[in-house]
C-alpha positions in Angstrom: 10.4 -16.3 -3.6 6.9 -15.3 -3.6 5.7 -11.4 -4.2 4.4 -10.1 -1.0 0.8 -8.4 -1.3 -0.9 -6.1 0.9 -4.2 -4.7 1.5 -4.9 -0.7 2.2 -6.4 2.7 1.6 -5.8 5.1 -0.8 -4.7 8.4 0.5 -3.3 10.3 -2.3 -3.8 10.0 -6.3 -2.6 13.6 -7.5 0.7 12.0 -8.9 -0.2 10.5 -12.4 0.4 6.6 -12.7 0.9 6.6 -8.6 -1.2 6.4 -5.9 -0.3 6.5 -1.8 -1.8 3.4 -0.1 -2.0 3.8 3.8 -1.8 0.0 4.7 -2.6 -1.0 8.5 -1.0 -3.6 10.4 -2.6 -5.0 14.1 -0.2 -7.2 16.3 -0.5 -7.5 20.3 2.7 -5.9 21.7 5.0 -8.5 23.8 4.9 -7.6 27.0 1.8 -5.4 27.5 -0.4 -8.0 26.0 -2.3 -4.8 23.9 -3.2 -4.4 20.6 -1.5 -2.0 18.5 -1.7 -0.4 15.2 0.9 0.4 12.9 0.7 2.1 9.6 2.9 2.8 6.9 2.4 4.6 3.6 3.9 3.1 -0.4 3.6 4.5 -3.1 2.2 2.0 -5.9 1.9 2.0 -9.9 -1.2 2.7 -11.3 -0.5 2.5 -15.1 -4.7 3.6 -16.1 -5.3 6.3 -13.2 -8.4 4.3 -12.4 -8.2 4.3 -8.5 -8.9 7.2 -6.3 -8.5 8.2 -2.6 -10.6 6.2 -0.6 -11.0 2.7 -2.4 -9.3 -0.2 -0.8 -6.9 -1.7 -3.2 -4.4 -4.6 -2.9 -1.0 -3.4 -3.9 2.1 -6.7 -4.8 6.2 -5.8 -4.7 7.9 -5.2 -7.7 10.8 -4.1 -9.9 11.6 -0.8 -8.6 9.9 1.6 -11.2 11.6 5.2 -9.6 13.0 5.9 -6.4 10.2 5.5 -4.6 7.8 3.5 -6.5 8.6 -0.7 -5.6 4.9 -1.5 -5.7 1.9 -2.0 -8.1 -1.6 -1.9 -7.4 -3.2 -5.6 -8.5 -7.0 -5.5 -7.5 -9.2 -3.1 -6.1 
């Protein structure tokens, strides 16, 4: 089964190898015919501490690496 990737923000880089990606999803709700947007925060891997809040990174699932951390950032 392919590894889902995702594209987002990040928010938060104080942790050391992790960063907070703020990744935004658009869909038109089913009866009101409107577009909505719905965000949701991961946490994500960054072994070299190279990315910092506000750069847009792409982020792939993984091997769960601590309790919160099931993601790794691939490509800025």
């Amino acid at each position: 089964m392919p590894k889902r990737i995702l594209q987002g923000t990040v928010t938060s880089d104080k942790n050391d190898q992790t960063v907070t990606v703020l990744v935004e999803r658009r869909f038109t709700h089913p009866v009101l015919k409107k577009t909505i947007r719905k965000s949701k925060k991961y946490r994500a891997h960054d072994a070299e501490n190279q990315f910092k809040t506000g750069d847009s990174v792409r982020i792939q699932e993984c091997a769960p690496i601590s309790k919160t951390k099931r993601w790794e950032v691939v490509t800025a």
